[in-house]
N, CA, C and O atoms as a Tinker XYZ file with bonds, in Angstrom:
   468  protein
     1  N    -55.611000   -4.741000  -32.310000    73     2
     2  CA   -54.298000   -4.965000  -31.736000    64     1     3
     3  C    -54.379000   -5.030000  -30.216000    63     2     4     5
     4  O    -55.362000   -4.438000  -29.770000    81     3
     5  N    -53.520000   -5.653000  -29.231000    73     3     6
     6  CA   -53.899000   -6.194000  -28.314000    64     5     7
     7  C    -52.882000   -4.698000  -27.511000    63     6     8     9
     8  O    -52.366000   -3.736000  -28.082000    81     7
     9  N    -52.908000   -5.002000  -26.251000    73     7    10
    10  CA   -52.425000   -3.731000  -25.682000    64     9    11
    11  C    -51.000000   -3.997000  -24.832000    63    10    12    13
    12  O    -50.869000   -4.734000  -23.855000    81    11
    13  N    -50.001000   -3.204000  -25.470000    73    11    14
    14  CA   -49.212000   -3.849000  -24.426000    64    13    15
    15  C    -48.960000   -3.208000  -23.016000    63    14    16    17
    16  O    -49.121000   -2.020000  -22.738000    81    15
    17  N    -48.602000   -4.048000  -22.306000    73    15    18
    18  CA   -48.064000   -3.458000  -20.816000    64    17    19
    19  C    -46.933000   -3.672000  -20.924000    63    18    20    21
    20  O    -46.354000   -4.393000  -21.737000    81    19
    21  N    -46.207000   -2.532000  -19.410000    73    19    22
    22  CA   -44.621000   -3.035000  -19.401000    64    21    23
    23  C    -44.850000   -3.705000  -18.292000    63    22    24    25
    24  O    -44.761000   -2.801000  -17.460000    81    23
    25  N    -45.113000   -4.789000  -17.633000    73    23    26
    26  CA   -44.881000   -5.445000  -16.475000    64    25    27
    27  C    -43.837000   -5.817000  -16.395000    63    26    28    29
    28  O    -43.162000   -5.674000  -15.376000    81    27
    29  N    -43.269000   -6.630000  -17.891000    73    27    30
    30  CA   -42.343000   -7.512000  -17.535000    64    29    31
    31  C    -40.915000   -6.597000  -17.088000    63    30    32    33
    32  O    -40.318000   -6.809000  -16.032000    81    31
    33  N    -40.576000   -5.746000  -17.907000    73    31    34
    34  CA   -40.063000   -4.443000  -18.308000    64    33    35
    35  C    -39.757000   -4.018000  -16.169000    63    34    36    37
    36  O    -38.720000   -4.011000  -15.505000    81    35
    37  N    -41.157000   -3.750000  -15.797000    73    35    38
    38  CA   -41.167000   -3.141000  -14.691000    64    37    39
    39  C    -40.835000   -4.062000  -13.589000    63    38    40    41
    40  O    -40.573000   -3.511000  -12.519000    81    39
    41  N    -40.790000   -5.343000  -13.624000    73    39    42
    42  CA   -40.674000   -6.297000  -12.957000    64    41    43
    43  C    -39.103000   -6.564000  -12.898000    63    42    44    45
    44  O    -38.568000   -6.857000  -11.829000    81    43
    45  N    -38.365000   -6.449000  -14.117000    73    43    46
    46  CA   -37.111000   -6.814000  -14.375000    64    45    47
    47  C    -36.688000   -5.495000  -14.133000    63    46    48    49
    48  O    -35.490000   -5.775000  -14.087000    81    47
    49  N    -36.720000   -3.832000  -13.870000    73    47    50
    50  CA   -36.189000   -3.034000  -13.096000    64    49    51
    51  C    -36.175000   -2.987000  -11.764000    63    50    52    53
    52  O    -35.144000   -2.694000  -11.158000    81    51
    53  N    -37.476000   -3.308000  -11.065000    73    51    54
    54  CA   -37.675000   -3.420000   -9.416000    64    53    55
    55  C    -36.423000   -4.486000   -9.162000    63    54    56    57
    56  O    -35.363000   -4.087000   -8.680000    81    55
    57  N    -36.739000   -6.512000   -9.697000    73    55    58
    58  CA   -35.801000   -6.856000   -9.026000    64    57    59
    59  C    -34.407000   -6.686000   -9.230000    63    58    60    61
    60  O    -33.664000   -7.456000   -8.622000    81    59
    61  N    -33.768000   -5.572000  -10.188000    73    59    62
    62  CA   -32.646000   -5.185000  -10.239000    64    61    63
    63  C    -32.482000   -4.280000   -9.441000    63    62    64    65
    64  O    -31.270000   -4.092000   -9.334000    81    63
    65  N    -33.021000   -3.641000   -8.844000    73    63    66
    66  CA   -33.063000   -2.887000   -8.016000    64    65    67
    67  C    -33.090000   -3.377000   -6.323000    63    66    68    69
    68  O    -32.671000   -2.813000   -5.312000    81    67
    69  N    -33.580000   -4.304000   -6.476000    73    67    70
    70  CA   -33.649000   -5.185000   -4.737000    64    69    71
    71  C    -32.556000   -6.263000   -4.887000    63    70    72    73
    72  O    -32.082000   -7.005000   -4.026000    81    71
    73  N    -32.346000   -6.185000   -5.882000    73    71    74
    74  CA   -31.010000   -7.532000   -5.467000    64    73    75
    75  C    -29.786000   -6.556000   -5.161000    63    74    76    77
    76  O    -29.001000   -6.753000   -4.233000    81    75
    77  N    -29.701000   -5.327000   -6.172000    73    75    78
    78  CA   -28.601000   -4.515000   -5.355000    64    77    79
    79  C    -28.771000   -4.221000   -3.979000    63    78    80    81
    80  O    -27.735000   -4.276000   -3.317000    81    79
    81  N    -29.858000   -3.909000   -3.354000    73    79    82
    82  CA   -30.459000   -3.887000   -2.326000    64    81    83
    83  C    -29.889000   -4.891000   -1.181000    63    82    84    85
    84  O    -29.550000   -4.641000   -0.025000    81    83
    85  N    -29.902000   -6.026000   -1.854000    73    83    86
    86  CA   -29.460000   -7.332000   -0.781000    64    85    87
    87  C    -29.155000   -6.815000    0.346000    63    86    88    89
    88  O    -28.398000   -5.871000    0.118000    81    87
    89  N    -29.380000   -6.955000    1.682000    73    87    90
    90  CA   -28.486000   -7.020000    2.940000    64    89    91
    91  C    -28.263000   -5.800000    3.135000    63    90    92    93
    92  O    -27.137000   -5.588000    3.587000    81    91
    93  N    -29.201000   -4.480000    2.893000    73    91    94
    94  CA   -29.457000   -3.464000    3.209000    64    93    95
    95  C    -30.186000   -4.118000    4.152000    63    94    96    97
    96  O    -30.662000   -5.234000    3.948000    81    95
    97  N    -30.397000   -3.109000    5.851000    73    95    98
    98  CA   -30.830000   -2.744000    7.067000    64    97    99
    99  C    -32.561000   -3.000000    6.591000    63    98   100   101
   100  O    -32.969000   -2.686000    5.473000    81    99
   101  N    -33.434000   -3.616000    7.654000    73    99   102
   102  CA   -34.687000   -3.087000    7.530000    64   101   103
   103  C    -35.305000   -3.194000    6.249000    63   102   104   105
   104  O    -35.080000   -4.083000    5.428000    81   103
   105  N    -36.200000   -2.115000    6.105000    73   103   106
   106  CA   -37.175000   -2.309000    5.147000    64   105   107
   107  C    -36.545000   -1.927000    3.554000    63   106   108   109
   108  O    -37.045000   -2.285000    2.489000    81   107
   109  N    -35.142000   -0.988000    3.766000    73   107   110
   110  CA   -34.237000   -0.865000    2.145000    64   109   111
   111  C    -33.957000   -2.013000    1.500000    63   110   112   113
   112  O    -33.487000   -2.032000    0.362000    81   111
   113  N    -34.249000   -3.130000    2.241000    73   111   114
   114  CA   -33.499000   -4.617000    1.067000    64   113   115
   115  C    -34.983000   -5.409000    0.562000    63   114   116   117
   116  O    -35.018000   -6.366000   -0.211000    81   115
   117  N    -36.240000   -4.714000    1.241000    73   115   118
   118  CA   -37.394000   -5.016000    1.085000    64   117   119
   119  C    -38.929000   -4.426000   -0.169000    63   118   120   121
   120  O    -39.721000   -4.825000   -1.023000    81   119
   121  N    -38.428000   -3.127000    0.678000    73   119   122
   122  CA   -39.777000   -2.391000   -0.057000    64   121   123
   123  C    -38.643000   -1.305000   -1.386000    63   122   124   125
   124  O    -37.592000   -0.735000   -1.096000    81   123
   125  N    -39.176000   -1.322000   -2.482000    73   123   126
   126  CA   -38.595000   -1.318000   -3.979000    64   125   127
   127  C    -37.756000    0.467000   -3.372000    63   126   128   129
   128  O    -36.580000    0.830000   -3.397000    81   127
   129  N    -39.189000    1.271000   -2.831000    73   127   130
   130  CA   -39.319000    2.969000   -3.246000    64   129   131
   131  C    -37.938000    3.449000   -2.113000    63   130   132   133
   132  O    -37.212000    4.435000   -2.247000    81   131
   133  N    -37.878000    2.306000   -0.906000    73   131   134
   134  CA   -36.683000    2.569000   -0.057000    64   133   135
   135  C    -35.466000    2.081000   -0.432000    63   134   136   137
   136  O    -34.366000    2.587000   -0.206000    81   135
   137  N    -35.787000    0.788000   -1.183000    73   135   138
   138  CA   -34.363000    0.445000   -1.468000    64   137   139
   139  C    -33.644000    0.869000   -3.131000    63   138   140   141
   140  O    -32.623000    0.434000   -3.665000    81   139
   141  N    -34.762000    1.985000   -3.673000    73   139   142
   142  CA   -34.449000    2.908000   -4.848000    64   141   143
   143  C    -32.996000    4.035000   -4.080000    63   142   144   145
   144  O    -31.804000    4.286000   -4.259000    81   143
   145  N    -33.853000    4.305000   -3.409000    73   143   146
   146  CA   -33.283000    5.645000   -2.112000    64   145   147
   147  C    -31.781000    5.299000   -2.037000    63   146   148   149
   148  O    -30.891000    6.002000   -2.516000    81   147
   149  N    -31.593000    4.074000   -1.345000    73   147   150
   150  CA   -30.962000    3.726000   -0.418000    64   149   151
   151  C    -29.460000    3.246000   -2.105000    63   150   152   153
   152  O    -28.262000    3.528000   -2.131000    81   151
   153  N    -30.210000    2.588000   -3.046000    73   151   154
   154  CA   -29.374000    2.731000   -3.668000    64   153   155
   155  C    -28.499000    3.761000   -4.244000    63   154   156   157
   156  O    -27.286000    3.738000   -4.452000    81   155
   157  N    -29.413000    4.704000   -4.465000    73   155   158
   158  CA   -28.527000    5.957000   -4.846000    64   157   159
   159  C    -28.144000    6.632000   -3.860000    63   158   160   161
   160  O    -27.478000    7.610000   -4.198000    81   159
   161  N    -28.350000    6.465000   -2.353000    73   159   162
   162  CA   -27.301000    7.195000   -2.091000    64   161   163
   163  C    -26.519000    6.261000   -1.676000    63   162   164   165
   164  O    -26.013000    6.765000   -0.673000    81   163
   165  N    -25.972000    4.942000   -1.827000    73   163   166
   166  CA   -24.931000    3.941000   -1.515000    64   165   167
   167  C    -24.178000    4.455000   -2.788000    63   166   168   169
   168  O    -22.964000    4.261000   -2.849000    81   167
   169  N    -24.679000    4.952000   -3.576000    73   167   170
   170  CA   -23.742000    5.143000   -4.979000    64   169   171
   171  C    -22.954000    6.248000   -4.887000    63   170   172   173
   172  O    -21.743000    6.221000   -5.106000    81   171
   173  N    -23.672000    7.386000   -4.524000    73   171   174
   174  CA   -23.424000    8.836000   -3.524000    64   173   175
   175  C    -21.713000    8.857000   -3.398000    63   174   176   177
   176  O    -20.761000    9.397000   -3.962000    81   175
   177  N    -22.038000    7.662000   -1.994000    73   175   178
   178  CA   -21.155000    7.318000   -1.155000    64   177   179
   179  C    -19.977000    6.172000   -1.824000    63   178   180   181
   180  O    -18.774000    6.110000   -1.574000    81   179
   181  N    -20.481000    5.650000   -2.392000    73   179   182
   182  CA   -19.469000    4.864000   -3.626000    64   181   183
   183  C    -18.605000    5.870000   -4.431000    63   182   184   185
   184  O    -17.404000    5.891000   -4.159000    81   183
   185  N    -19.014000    6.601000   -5.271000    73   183   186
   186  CA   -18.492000    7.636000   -6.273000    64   185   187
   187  C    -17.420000    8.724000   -5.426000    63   186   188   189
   188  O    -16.254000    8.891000   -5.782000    81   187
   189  N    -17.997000    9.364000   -4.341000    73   187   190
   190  CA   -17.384000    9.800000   -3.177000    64   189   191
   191  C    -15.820000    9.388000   -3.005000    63   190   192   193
   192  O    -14.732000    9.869000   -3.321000    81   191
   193  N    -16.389000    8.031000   -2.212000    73   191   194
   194  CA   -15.253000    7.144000   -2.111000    64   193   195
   195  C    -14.176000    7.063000   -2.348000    63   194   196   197
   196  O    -13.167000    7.319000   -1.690000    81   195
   197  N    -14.433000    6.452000   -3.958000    73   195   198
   198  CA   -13.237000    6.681000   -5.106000    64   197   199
   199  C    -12.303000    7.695000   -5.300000    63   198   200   201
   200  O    -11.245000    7.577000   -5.918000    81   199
   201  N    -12.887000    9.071000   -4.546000    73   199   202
   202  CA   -11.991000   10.306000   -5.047000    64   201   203
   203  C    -11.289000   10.564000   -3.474000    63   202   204   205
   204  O    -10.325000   11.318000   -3.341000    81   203
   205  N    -11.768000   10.002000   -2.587000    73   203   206
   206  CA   -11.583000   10.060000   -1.264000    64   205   207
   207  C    -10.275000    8.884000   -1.002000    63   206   208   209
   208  O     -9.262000    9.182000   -0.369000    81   207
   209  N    -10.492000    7.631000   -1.561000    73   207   210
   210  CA    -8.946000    7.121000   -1.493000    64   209   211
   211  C     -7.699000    7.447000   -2.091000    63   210   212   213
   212  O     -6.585000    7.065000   -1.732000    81   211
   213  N     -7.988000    8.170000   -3.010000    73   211   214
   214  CA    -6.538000    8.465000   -3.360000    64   213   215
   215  C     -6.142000    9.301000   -3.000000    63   214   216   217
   216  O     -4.995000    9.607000   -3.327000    81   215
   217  N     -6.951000   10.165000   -2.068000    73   215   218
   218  CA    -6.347000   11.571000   -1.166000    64   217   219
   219  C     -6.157000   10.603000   -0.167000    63   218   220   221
   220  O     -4.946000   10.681000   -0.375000    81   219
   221  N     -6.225000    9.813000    0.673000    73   219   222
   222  CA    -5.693000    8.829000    1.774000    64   221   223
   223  C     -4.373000    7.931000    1.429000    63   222   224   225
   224  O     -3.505000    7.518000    2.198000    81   223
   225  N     -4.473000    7.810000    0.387000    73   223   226
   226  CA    -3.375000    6.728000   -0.132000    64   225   227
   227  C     -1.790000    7.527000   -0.189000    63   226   228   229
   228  O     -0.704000    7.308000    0.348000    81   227
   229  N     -2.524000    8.941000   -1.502000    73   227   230
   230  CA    -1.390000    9.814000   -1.250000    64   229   231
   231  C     -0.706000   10.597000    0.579000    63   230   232   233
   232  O      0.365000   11.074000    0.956000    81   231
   233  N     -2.024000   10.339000    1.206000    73   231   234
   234  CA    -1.676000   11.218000    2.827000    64   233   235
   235  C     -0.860000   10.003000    3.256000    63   234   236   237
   236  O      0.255000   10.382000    3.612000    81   235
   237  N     -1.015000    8.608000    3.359000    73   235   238
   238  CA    -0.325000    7.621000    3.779000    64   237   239
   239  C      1.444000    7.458000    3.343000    63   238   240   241
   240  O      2.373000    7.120000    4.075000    81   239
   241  N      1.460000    7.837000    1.893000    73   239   242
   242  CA     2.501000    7.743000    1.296000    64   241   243
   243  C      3.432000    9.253000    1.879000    63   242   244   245
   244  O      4.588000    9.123000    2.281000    81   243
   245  N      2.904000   10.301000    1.855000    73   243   246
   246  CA     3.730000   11.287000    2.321000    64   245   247
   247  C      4.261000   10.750000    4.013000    63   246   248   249
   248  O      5.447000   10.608000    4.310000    81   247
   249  N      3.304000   10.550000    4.806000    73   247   250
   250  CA     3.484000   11.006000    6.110000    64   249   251
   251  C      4.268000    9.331000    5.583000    63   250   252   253
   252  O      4.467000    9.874000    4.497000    81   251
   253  N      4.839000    7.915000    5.389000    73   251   254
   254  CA     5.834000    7.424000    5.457000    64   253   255
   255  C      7.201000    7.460000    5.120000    63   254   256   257
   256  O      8.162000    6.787000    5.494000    81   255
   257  N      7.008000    8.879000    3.925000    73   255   258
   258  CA     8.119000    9.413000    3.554000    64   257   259
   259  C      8.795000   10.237000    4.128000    63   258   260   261
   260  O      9.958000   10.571000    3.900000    81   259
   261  N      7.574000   10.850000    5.450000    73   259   262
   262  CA     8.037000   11.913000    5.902000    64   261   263
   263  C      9.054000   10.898000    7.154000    63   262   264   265
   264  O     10.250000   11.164000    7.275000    81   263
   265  N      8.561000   10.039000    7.798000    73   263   266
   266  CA     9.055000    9.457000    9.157000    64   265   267
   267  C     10.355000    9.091000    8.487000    63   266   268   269
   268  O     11.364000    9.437000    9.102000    81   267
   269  N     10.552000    8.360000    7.171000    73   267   270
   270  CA    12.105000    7.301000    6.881000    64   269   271
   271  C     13.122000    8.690000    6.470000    63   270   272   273
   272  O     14.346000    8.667000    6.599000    81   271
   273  N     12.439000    9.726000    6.023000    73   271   274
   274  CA    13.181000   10.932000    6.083000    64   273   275
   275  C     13.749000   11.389000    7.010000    63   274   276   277
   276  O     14.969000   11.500000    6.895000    81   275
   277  N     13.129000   11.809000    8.224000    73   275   278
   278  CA    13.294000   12.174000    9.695000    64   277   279
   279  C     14.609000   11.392000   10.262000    63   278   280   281
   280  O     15.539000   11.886000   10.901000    81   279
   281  N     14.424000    9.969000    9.834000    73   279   282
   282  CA    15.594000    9.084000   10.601000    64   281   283
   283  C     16.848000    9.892000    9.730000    63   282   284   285
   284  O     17.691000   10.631000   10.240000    81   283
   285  N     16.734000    9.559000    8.360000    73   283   286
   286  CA    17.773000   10.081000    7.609000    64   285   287
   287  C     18.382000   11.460000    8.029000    63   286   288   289
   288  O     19.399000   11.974000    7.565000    81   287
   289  N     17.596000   11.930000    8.955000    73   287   290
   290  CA    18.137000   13.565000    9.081000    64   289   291
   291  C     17.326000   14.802000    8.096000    63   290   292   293
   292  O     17.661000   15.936000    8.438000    81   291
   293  N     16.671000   14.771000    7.342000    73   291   294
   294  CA    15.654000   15.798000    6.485000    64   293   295
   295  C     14.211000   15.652000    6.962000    63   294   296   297
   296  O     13.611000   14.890000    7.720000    81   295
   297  N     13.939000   16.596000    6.274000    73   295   298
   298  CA    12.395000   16.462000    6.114000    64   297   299
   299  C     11.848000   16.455000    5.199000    63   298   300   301
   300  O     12.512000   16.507000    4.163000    81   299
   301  N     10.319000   16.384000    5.105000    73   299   302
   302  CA     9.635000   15.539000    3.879000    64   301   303
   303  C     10.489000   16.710000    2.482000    63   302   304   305
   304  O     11.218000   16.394000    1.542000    81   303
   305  N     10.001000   17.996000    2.904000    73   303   306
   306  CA    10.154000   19.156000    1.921000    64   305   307
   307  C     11.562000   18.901000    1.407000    63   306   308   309
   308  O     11.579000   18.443000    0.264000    81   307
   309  N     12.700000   19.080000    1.955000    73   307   310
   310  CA    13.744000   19.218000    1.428000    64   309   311
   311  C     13.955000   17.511000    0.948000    63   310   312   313
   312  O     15.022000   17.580000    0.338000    81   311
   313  N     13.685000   16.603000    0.916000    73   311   314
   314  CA    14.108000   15.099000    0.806000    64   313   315
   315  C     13.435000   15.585000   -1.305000    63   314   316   317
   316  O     14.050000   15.824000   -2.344000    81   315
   317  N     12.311000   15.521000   -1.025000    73   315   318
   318  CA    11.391000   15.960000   -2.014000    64   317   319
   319  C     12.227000   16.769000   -2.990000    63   318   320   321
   320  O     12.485000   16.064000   -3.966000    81   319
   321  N     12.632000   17.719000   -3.069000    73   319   322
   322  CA    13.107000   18.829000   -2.968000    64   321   323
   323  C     14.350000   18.539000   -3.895000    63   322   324   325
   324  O     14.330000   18.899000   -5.072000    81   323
   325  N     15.814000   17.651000   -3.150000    73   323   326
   326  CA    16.276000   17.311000   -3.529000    64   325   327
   327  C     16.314000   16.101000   -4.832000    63   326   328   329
   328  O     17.045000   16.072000   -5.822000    81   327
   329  N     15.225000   15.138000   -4.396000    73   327   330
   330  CA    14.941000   14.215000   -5.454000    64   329   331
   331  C     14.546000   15.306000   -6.670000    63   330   332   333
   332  O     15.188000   15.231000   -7.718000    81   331
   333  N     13.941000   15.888000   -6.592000    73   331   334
   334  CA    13.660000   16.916000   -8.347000    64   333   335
   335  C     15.150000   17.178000   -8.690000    63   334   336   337
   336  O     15.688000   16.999000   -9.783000    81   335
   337  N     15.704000   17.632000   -7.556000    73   335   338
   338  CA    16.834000   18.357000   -8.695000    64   337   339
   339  C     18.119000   17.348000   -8.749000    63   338   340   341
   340  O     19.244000   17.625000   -9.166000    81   339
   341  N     17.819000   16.541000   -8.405000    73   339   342
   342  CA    18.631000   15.165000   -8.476000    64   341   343
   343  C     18.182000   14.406000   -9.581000    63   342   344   345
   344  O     18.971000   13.507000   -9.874000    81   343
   345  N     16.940000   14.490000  -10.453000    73   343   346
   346  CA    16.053000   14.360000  -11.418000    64   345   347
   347  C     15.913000   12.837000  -11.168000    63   346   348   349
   348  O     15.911000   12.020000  -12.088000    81   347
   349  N     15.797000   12.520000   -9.880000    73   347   350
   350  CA    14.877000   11.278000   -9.963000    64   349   351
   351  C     13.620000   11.473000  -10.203000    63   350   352   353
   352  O     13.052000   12.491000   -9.809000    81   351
   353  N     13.053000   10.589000  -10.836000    73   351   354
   354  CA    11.259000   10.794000  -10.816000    64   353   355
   355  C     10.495000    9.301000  -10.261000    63   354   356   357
   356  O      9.465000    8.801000  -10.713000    81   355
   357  N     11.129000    8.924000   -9.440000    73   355   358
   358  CA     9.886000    8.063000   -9.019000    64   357   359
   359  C      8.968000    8.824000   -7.842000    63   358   360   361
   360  O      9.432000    9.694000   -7.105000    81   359
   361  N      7.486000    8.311000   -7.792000    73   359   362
   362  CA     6.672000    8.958000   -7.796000    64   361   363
   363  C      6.559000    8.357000   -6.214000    63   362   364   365
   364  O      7.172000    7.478000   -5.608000    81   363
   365  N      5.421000    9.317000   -5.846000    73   363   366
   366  CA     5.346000    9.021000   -4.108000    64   365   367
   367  C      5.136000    7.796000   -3.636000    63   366   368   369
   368  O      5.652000    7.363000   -2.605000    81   367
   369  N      4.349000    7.163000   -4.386000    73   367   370
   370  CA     3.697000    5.462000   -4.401000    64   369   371
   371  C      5.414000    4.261000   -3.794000    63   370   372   373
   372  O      5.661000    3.742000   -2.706000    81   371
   373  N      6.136000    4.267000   -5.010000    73   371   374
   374  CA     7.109000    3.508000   -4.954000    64   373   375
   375  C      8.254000    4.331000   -3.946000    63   374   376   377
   376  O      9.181000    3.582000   -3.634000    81   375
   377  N      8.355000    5.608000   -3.428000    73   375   378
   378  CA     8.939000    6.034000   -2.591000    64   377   379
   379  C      9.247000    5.258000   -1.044000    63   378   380   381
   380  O     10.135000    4.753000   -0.357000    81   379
   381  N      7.316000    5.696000   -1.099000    73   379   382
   382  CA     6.866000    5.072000    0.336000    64   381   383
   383  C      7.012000    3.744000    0.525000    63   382   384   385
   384  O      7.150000    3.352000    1.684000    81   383
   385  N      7.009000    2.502000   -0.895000    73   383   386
   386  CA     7.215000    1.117000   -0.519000    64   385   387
   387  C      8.662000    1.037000   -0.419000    63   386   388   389
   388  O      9.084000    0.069000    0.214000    81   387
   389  N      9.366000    1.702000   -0.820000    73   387   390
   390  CA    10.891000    1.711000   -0.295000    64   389   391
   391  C     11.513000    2.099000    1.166000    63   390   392   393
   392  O     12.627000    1.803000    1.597000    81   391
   393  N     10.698000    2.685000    1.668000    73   391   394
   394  CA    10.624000    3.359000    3.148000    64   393   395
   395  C     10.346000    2.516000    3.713000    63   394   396   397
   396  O     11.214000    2.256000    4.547000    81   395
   397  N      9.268000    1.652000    3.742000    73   395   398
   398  CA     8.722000    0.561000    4.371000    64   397   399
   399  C      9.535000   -0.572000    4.509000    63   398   400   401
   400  O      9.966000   -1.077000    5.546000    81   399
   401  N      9.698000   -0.925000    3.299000    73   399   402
   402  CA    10.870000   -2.373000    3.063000    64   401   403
   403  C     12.140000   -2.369000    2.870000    63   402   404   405
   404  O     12.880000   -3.347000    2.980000    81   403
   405  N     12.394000   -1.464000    2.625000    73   403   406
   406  CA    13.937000   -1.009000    2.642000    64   405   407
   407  C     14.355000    0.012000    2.798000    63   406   408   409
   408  O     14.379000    0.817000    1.866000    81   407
   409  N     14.917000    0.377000    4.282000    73   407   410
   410  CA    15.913000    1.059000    4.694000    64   409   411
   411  C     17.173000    1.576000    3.741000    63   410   412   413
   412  O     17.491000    2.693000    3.332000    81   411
   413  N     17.626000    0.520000    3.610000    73   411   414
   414  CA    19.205000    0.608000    2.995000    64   413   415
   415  C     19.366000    1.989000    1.296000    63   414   416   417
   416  O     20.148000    2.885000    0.982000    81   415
   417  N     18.108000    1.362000    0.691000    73   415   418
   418  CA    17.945000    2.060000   -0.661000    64   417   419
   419  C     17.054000    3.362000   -0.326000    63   418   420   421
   420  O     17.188000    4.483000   -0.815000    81   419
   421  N     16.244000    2.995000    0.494000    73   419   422
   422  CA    15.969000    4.750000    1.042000    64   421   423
   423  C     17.023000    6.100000    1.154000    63   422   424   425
   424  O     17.038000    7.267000    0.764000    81   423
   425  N     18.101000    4.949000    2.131000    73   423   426
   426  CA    19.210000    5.921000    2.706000    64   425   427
   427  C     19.818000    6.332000    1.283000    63   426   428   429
   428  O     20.105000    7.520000    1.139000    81   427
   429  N     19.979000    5.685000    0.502000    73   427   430
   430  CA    20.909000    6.062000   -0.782000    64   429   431
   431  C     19.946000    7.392000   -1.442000    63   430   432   433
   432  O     20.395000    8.426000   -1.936000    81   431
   433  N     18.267000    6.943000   -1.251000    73   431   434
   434  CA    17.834000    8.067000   -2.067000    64   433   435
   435  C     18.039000    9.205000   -1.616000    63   434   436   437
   436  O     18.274000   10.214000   -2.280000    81   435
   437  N     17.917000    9.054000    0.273000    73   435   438
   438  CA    18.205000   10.315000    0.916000    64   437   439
   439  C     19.612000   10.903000    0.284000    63   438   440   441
   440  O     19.617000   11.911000   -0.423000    81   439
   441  N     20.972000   10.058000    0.664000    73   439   442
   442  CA    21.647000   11.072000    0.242000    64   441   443
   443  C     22.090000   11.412000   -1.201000    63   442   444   445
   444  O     22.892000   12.329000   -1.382000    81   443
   445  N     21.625000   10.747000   -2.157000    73   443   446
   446  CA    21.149000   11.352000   -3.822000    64   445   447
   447  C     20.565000   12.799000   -3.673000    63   446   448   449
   448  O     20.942000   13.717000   -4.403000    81   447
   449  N     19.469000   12.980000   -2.529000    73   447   450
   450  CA    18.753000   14.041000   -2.448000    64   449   451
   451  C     19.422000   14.768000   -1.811000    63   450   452   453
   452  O     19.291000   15.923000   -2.216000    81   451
   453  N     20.394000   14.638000   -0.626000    73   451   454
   454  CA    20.600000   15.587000    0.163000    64   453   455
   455  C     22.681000   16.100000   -0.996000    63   454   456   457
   456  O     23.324000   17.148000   -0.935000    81   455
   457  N     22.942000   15.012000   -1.683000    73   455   458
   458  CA    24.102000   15.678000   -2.725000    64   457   459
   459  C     23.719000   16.632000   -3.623000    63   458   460   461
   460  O     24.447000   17.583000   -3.911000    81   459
   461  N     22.050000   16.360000   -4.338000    73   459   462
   462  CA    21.786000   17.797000   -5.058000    64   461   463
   463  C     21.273000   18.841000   -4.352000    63   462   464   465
   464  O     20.489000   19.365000   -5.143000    81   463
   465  N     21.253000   19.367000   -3.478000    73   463   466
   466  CA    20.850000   20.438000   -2.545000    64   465   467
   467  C     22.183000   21.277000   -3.045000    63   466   468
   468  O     22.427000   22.387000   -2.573000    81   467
């Protein structure tokens, strides 16, 4: 029986490995053992990421709720506050695009919020 090797096997992991590589700095988009490295920790920093924008997204959405509040006369806490016991439930996301683009329906949520206080 003849012997097998994995070349092909090993050949088709390296260049999967350097094409993710692409347009890495220097010798990481080049030599396999750096741009192994370089992939996992781009992944590191990928995986990271992911849990890192939605703590930014949510910080973005408060602090715009907090400013269209401010005009209204409240603050973030009591605006908040009131929407629970006013039993609205829209969520911070669609809050903040209402703050942004519309004034007018903000003001209504404000004082929805500031009548159940």
């Amino acid at each position: 029986m003849a012997r097998i090797k994995g070349a092909l096997a090993t050949r088709k992991r390296r260049n999967k490995v350097l094409k993710a590589a692409k347009g890495y700095y220097g010798a990481k988009s080049k030599l396999f053992k750096t741009a192994k490295q370089a992939i996992m920790k781009s992944g590191n920093y990928a995986y990271i990421g992911r849990k890192q924008r939605k703590r930014d997204f949510r910080r973005l959405w408060i602090t715009r709720i907090s400013a269209a509040a401010k005009i209204n006369g409240m603050n973030y806490s009591t605006f908040i506050n009131g929407l629970k016991k006013a039993g609205v439930t829209l969520n911070r996301k669609m809050i903040a695009e209402t703050a942004a683009r519309d004034l007018e329906s903000f003001a209504k949520l404000a004082e929805t919020a500031r009548a159940a206080l």
